[in-house]
C-alpha positions as CSV (number, residue, x, y, z in Angstrom):
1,X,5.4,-23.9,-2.9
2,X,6.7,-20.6,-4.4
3,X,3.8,-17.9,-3.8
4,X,2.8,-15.3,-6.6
5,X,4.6,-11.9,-5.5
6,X,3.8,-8.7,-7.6
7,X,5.8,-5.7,-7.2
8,X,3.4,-2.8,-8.6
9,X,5.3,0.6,-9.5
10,X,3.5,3.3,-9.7
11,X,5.1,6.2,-12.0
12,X,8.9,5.9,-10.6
13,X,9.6,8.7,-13.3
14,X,12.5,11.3,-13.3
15,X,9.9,14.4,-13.6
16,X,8.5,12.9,-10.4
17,X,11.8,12.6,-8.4
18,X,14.3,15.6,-6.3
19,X,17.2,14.3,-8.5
20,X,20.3,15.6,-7.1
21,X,22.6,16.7,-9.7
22,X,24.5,13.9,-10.6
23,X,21.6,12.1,-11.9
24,X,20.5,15.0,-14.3
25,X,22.1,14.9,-17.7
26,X,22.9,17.6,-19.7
27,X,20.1,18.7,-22.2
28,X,21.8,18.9,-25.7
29,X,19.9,21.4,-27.2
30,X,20.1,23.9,-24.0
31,X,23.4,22.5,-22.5
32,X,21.6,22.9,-19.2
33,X,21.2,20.5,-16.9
34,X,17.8,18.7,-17.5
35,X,16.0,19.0,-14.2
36,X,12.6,17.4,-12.7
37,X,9.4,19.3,-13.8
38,X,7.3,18.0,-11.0
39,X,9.9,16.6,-8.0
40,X,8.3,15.2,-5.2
41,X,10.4,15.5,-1.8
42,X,12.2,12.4,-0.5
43,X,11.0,10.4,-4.2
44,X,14.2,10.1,-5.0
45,X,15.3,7.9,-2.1
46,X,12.2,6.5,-2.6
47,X,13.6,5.3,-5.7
48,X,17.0,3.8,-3.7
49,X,15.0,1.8,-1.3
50,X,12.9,0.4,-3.7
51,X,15.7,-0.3,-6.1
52,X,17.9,-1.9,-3.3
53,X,14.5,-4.1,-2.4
54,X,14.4,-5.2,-5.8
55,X,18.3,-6.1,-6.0
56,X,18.8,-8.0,-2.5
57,X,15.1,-9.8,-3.0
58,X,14.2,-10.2,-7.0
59,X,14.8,-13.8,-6.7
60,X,11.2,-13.9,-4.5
61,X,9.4,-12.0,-7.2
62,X,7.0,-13.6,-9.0
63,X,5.9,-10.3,-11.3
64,X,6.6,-6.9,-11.7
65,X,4.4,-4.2,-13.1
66,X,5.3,-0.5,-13.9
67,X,2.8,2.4,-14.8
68,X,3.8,5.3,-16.6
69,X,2.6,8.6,-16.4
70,X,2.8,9.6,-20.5
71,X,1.5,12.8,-21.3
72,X,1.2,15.4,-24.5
73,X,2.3,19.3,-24.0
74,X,-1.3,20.0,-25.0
75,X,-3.6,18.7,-22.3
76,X,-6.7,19.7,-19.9
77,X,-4.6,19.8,-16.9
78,X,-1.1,21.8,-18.5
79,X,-0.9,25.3,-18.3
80,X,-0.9,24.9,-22.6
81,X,-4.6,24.1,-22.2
82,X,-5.9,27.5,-20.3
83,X,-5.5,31.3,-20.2
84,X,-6.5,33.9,-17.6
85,X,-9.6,36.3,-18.3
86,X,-6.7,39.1,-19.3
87,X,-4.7,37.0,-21.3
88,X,-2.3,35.9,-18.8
89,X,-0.7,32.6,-18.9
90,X,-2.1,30.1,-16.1
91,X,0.5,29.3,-13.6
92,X,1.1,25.9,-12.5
93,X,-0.6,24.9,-9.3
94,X,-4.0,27.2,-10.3
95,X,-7.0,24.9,-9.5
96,X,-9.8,25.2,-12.1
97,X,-13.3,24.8,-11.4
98,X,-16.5,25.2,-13.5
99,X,-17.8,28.0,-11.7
100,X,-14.3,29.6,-12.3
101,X,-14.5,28.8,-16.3
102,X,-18.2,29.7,-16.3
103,X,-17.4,33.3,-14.6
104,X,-14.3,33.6,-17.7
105,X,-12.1,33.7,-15.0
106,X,-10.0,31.3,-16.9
107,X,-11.1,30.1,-20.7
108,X,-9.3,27.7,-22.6
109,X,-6.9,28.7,-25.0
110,X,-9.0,27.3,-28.0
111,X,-12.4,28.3,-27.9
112,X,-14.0,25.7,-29.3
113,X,-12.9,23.2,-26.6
114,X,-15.3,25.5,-24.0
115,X,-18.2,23.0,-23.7
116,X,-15.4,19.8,-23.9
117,X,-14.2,21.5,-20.7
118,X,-17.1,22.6,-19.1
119,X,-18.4,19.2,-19.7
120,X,-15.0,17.7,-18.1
121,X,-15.0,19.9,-14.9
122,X,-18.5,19.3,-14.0
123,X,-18.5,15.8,-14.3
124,X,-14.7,16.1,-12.6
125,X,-16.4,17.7,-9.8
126,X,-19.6,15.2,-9.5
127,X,-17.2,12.3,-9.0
128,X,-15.8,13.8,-5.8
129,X,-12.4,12.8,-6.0
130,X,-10.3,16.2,-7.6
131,X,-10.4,19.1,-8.6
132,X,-8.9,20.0,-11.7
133,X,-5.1,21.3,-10.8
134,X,-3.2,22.9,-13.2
135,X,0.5,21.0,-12.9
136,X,3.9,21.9,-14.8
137,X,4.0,20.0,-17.9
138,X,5.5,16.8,-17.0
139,X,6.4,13.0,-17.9
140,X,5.8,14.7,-21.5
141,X,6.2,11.0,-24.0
142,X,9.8,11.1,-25.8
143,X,11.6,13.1,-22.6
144,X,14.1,12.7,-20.3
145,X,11.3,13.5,-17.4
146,X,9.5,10.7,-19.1
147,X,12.0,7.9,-18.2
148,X,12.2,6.0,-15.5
149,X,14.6,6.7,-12.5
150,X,17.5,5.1,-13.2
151,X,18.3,2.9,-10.7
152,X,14.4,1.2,-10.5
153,X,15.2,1.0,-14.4
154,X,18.7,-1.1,-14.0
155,X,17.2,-3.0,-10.5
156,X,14.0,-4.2,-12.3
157,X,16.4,-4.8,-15.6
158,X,18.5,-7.3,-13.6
159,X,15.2,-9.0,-12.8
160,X,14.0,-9.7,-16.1
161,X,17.4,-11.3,-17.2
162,X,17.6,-13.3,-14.2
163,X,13.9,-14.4,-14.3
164,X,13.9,-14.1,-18.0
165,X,10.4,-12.4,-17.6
166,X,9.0,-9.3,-18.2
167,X,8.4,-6.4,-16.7
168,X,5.1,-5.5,-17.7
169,X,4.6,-1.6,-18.7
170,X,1.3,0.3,-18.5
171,X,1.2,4.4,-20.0
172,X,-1.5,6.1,-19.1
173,X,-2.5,9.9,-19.1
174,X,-2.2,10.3,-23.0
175,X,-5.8,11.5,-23.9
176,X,-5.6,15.5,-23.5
177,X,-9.1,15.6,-22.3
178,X,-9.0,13.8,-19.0
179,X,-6.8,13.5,-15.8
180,X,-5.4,10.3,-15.7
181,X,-4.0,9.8,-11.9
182,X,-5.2,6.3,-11.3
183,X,-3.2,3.6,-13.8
184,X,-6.2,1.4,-13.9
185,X,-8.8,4.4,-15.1
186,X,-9.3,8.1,-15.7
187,X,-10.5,10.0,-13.8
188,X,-13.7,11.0,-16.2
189,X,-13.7,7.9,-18.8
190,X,-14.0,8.7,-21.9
191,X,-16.7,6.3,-24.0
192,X,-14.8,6.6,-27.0
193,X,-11.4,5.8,-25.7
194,X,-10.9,2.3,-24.3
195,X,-7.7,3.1,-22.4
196,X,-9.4,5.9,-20.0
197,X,-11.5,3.1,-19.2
198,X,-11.4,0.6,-16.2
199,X,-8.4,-1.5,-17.2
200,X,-9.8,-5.0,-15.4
201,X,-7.6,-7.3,-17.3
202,X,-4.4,-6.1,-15.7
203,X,-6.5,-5.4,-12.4
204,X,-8.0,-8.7,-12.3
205,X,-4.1,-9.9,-12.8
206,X,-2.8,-8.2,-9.7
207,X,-5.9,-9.7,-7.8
208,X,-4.3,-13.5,-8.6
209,X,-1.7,-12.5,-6.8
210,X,-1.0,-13.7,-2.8
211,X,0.6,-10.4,-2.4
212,X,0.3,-6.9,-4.5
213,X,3.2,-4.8,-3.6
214,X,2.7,-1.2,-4.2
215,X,5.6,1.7,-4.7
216,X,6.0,4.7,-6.2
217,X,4.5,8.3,-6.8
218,X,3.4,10.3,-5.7
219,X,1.2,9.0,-2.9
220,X,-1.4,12.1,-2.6
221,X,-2.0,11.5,-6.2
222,X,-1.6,8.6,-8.5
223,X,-0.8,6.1,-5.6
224,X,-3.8,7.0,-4.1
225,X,-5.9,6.9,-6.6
226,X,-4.9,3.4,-8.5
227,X,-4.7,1.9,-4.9
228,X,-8.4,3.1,-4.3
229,X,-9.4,1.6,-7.8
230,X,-7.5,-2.2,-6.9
231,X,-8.9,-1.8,-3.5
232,X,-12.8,-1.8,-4.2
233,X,-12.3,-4.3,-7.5
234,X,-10.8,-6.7,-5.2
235,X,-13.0,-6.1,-2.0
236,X,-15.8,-6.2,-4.7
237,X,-15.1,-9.6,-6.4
238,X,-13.0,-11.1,-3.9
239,X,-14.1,-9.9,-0.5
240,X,-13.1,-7.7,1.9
241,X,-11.1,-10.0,4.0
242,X,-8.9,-10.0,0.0
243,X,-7.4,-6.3,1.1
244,X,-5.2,-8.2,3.2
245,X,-2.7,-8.8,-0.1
246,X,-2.5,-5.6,-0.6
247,X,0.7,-4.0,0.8
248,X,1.8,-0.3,0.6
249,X,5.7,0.2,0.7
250,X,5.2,3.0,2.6
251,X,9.3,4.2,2.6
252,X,9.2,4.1,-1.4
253,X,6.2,6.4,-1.4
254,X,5.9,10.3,-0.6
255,X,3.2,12.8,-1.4
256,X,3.2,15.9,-3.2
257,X,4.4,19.2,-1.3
258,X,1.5,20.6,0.1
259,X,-0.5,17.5,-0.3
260,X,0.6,15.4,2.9
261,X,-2.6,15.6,4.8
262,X,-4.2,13.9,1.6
263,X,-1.5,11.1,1.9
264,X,-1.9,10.7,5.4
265,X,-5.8,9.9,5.7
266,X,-5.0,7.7,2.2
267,X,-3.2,5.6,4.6
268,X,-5.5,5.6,7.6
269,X,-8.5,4.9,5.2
270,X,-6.5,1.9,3.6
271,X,-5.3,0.3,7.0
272,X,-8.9,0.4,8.2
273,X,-10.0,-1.5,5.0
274,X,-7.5,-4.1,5.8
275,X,-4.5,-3.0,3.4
276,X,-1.1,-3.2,5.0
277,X,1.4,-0.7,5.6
278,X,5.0,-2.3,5.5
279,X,8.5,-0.7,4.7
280,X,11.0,-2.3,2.3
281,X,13.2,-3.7,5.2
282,X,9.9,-6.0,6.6
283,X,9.3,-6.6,2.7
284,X,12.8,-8.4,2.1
285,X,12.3,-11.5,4.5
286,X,8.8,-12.3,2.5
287,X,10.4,-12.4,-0.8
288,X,13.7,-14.2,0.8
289,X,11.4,-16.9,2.1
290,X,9.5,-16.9,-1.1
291,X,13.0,-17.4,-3.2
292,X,14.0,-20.1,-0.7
293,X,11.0,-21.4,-1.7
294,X,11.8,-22.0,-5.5
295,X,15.3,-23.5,-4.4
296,X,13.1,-26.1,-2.7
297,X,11.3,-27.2,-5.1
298,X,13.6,-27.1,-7.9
């Protein structure tokens, strides 16, 4: 019998990748070449192996999900949002705290969004998880930076007509008043906006699965975070011995520069739970023996 594989990928977007310059277009209205806001090193191989996985073993997969990391100019954790104590602009990769915002060491821009902030970072910093990080505007909705890398886009295309299924497509990150790294929840929910809150429909999807693959970027980040979220809904509802289905792609994942330490004990913590750690070549024979499977029993 054919068994349910999900492929989950996690923001496979151009501002995310080190594009070399064949793959960046020319921008029209700058006739400069459009480049990555926010590249992560080695995503863009990433991006090859996990498109060569999905064209050599799409017959095996069952489902495929992608997130995408959808954000406006104006938002809490773009340098549009804040402004220094002299008026300076706030450089990207400035982290923000409450104290620092209480001490005017950097305000935002509007005045009257002081106490949404305030609130923000201290319930930010309560949770334990981040710190607010100022980052490059990126994955802005409408751009180029926005899209998906475009050989994920074309592998996971070829799927869909040959399955004739879907590839199901999850934004995220589009309220300007929280950080939005996890695809299944923000980081500080937001009571009156459903889609900052835990998404268990598509979570309690991924759970039917007999295997959740996970890819994508960046693995300090948005990796790590909506890996953490599936991980305690399924340990939760299923049981801990459940963490077994989840496997990380770890050669279609890197972290953010600076970040690898992060990544690194993301890993160890997830192998100890019982997650597994794969690469895309000891991925292949599963979903070959999976579409071998549906030949049999056709």
């Amino acid at each position: 019998m054919k068994r349910n594989l999900h492929l989950l990928m996690i923001d496979p977007q151009n501002d995310f990748c080190d594009l070399p310059e064949n793959y960046r277009p020319l921008d029209p209205v700058s006739r400069q070449p459009l480049a990555p806001s926010l590249p992560v090193p080695g995503a863009h191989q990433d991006m090859l192996r996990l498109a060569g996985l999905i064209n050599r073993g799409r017959a095996g997969l069952t489902a495929m999900s992608v997130t995408l990391d959808s954000h406006h100019r104006f938002d809490i954790a773009h340098p549009t949002f804040w402004i220094a104590a002299d008026g300076a602009p706030v450089a990207p990769f400035t982290e923000i705290t409450a104290a620092d915002v209480r001490a005017q060491t950097y305000l935002p821009r509007h005045p009257a969004a002081l106490p949404l902030a305030l609130n923000y970072l201290d319930r930010l910093e309560a949770a334990g998880r981040y710190k607010l990080m100022v980052w490059p505007v990126h994955c802005e909705i409408g751009s180029w930076g926005h899209n998906v890398h475009a050989d994920v886009r074309a592998a996971y295309s070829h799927w869909e007509e040959a399955s004739l299924g879907i590839v199901a497509k999850l934004a995220k990150g589009s309220n300007p008043w929280t950080e939005h790294y996890s695809a299944v929840q923000a980081e500080v929910p937001d009571a009156d906006d459903p889609d900052t809150q835990f998404n268990v429909k598509f979570v309690r999807t991924l759970a039917e699965a007999d295997r959740i693959y996970v890819a994508g970027e960046a693995g300090s980040h948005c990796v790590k975070a909506t890996v953490e979220h599936i991980a305690d809904y399924v340990a939760q509802e299923y049981g801990a011995g459940a963490l077994r289905k989840l496997v990380l792609i770890t050669d279609c994942i890197s972290p953010v520069s600076g970040f690898e330490k992060q990544y690194q004990g993301f890993l160890l913590a997830m192998q100890a739970r019982g997650v597994q750690l794969m690469q895309s070549a000891d991925v292949l024979p599963e979903l070959l023996d999976n579409a071998s499977r549906s030949v049999e029993s056709a």
